[in-house]
C-alpha beads as a LAMMPS data file, in Angstrom:
LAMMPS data file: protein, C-alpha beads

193 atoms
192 bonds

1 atom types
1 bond types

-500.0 500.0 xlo xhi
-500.0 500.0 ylo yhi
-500.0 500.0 zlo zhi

Masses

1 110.0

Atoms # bond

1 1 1 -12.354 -25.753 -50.520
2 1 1 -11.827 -22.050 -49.902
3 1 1 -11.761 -21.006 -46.258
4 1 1 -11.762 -17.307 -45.449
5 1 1 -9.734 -17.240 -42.410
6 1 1 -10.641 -13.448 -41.565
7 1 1 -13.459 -13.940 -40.207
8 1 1 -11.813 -16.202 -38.155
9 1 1 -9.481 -13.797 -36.889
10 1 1 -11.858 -11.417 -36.042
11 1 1 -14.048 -13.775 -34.233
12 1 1 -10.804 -14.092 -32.035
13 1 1 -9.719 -10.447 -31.915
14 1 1 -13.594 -9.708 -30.692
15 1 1 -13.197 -12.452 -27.986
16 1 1 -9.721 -11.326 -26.655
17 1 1 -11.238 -7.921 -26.433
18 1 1 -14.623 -9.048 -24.497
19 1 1 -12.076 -11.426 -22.099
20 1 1 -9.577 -8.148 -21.490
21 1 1 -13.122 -6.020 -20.893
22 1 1 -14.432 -8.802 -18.282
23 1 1 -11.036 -9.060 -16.674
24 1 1 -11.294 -5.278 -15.753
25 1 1 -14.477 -5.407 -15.244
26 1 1 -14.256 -7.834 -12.580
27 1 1 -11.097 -6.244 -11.227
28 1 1 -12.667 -2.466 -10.500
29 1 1 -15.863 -4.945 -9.013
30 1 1 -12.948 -5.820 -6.576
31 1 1 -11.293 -2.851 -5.991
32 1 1 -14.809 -1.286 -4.964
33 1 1 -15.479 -4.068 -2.615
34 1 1 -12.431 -3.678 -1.290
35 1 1 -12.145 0.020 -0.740
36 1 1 -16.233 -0.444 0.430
37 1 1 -15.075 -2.386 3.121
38 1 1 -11.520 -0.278 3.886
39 1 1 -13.433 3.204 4.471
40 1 1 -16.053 1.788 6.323
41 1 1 -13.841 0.543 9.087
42 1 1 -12.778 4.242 9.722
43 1 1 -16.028 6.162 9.258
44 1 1 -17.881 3.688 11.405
45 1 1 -15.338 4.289 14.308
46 1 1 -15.372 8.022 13.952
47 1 1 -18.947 7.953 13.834
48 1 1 -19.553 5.753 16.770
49 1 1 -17.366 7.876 18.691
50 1 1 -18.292 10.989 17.749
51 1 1 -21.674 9.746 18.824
52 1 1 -20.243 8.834 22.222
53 1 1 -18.870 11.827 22.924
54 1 1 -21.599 13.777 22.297
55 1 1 -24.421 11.922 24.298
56 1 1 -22.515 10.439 27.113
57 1 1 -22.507 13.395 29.832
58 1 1 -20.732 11.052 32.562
59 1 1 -17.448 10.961 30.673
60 1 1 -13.930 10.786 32.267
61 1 1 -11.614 13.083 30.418
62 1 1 -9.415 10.116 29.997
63 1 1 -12.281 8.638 28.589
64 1 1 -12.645 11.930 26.142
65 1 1 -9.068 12.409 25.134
66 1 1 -9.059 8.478 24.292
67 1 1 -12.160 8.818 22.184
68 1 1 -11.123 12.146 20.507
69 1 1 -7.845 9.956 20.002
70 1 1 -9.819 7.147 18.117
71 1 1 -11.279 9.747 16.035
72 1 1 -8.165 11.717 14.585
73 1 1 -6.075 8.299 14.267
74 1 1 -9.411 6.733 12.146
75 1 1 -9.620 10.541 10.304
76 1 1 -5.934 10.306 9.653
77 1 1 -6.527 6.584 8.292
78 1 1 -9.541 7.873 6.053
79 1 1 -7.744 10.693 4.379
80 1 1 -5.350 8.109 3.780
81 1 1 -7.201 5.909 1.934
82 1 1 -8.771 8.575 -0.242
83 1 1 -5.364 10.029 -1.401
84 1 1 -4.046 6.348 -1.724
85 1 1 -7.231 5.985 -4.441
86 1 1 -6.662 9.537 -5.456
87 1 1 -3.012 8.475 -6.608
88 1 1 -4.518 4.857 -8.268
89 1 1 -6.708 6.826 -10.609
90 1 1 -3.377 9.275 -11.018
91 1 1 -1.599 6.172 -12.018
92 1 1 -4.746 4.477 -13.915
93 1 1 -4.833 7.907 -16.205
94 1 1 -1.450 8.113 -16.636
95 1 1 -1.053 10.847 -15.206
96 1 1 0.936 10.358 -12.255
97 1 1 4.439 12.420 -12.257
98 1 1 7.280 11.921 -9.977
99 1 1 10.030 14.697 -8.776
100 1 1 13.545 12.727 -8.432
101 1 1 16.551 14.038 -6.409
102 1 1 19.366 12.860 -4.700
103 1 1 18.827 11.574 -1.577
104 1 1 21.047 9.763 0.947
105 1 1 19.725 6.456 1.381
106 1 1 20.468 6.334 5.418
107 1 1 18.151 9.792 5.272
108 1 1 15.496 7.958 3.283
109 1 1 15.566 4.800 6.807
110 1 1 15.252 7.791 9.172
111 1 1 12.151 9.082 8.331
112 1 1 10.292 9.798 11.444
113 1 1 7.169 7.854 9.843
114 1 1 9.076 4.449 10.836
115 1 1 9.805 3.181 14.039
116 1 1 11.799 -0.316 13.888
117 1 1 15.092 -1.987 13.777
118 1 1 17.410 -0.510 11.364
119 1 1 20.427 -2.169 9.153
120 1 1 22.385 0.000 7.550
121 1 1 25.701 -0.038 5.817
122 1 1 28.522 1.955 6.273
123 1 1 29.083 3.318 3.039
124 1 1 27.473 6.804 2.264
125 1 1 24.730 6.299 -0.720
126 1 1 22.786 8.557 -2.554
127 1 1 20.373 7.398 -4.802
128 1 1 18.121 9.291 -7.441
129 1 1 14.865 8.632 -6.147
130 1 1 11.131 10.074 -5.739
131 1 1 11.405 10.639 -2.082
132 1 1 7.893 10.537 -1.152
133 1 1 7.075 7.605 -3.277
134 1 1 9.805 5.583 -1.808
135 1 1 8.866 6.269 1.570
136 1 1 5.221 5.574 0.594
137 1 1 6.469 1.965 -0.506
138 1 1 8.387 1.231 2.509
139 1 1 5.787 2.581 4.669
140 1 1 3.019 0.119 2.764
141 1 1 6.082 -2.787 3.587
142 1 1 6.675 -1.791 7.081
143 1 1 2.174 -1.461 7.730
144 1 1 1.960 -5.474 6.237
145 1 1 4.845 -6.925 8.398
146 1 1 3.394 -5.009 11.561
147 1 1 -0.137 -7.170 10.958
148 1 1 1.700 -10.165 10.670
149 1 1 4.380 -9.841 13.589
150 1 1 3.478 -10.692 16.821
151 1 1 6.679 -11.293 18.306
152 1 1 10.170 -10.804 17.361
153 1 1 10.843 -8.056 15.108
154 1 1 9.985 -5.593 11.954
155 1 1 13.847 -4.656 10.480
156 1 1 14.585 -2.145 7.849
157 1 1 17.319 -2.132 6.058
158 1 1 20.006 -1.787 2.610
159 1 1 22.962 -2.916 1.315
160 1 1 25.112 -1.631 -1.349
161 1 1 25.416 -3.978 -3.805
162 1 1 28.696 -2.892 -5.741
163 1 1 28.970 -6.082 -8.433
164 1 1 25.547 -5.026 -9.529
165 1 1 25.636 -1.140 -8.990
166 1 1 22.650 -1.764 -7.399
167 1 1 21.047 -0.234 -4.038
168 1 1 18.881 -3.296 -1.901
169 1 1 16.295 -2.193 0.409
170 1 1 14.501 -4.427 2.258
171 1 1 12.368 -4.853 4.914
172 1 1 12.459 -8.338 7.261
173 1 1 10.273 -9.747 9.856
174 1 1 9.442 -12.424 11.962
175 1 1 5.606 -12.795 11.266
176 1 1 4.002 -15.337 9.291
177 1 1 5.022 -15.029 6.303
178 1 1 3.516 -15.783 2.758
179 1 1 2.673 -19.023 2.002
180 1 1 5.277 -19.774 -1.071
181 1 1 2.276 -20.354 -3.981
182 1 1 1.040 -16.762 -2.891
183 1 1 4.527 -15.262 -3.124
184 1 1 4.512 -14.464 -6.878
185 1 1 0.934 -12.735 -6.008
186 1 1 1.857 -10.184 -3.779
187 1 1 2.779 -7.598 -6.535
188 1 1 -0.950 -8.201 -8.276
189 1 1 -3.518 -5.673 -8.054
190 1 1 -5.825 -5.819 -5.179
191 1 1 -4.741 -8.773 -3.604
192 1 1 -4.899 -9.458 -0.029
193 1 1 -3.799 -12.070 1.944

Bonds

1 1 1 2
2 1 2 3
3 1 3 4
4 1 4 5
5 1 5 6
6 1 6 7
7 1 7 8
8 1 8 9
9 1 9 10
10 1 10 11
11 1 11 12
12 1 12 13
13 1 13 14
14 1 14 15
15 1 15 16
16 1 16 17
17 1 17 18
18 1 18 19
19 1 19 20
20 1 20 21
21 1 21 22
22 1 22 23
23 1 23 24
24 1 24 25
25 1 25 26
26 1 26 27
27 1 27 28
28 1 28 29
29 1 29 30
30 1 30 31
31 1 31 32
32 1 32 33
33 1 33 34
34 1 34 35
35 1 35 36
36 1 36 37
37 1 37 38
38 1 38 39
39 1 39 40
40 1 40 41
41 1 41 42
42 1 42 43
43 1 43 44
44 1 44 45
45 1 45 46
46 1 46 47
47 1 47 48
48 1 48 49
49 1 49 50
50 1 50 51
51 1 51 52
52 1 52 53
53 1 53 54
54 1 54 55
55 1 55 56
56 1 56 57
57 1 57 58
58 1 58 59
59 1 59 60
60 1 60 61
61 1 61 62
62 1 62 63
63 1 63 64
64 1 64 65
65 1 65 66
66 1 66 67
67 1 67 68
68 1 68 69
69 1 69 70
70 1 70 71
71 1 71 72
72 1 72 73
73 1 73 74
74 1 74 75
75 1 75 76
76 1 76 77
77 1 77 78
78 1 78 79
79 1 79 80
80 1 80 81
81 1 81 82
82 1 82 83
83 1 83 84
84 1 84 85
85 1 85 86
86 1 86 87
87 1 87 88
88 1 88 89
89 1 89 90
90 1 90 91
91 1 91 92
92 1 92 93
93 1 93 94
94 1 94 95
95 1 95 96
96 1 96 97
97 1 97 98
98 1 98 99
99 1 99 100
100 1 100 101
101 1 101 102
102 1 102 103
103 1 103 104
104 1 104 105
105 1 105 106
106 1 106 107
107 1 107 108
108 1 108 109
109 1 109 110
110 1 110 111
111 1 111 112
112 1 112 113
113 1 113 114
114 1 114 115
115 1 115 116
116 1 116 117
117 1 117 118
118 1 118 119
119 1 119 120
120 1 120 121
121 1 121 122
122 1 122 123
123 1 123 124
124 1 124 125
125 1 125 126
126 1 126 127
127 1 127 128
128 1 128 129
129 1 129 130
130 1 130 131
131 1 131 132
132 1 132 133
133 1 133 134
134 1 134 135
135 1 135 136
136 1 136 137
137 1 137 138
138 1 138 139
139 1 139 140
140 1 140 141
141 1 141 142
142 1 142 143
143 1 143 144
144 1 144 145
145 1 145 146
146 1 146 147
147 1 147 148
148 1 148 149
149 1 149 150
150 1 150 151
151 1 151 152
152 1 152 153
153 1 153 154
154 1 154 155
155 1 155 156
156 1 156 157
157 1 157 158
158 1 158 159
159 1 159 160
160 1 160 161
161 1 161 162
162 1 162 163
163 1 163 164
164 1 164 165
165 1 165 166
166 1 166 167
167 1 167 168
168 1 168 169
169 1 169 170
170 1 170 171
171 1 171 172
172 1 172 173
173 1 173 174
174 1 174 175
175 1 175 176
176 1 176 177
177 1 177 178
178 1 178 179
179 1 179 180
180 1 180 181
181 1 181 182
182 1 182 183
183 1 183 184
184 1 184 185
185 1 185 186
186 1 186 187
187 1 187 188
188 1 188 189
189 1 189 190
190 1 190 191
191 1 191 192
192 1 192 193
């Protein structure tokens, strides 16, 4: 009996494509949910006070400074999140670039953007780097661990490591944690714990 095994092959080529489609499919239907509910947050406070401000006559001007201080912090948050899914589609189209330099690594810990413990060593590093990404990264790090730390402490930190040629950068805290079976998730698209 002769079996043309094409067909078969195609059958399977056509259903790896539709699963790959569905996959992303249900991944942007994620993403949207998820940035839905992320801008809201902001807009709805700036709103709200924006409102407050404007109606309420019998306002301290501790009371207005506060308010006008939710409002920039929340408009600072939203601009945020619009160049954060400004650079996804970047990175989605492929066209994101970086600029790499040398940069000393102690430099990269003392950006004024973090505020925490610091470990560094003693040995003066420079690493070729995008600057602005890296700090980005860390600065995504250092925002989990301070939602998750209640006590304790948020540390920041690298260590040359010489056997390897390699620069570590970490960041440590005492919050929560991950639960172990989420650990390998944490690098997937979209997730959340």
């Amino acid at each position: 009996m002769l079996l043309n095994i094409q067909d078969i092959k195609d059958r399977e080529e056509e259903l790896e494509a539709a699963r790959l489609l569905a996959e992303k499919a249900e991944l942007k239907q994620s993403f949207l949910a998820n940035m839905s509910h992320e801008i809201r947050t902001p807009l709805n406070s700036i709103v709200g006070f924006a409102n407050i401000l404007a109606l309420e006559d019998g306002l301290s001007s501790v009371e207005r400074e506060e308010y006008i201080g939710t409002i920039n912090k929340n408009s600072e948050l939203l601009l945020k999140l619009i160049n954060d899914i400004l650079e996804l589609s970047r990175i989605e189209s492929g066209y994101m670039s970086f600029s790499f330099k040398k940069c000393r690594v102690r430099e990269l810990l003392d950006a004024p953007r973090l505020d925490f413990l610091k470990e560094v060593d003693n040995i003066p590093l420079e690493i070729n780097v995008d600057r602005e990404r890296l700090i980005q990264v860390l600065t995504n790090f250092l925002n989990n661990a301070s939602k998750f730390t209640e006590t304790g402490y948020i540390k920041l930190g690298y260590i040359y490591l010489p056997d390897e040629g390699n620069v570590r950068i970490y960041v440590e805290d005492t919050g929560k944690g991950i639960p172990r079976e989420e650990q390998r998730m944490i690098f997937s698209r979209f997730y959340k714990q």
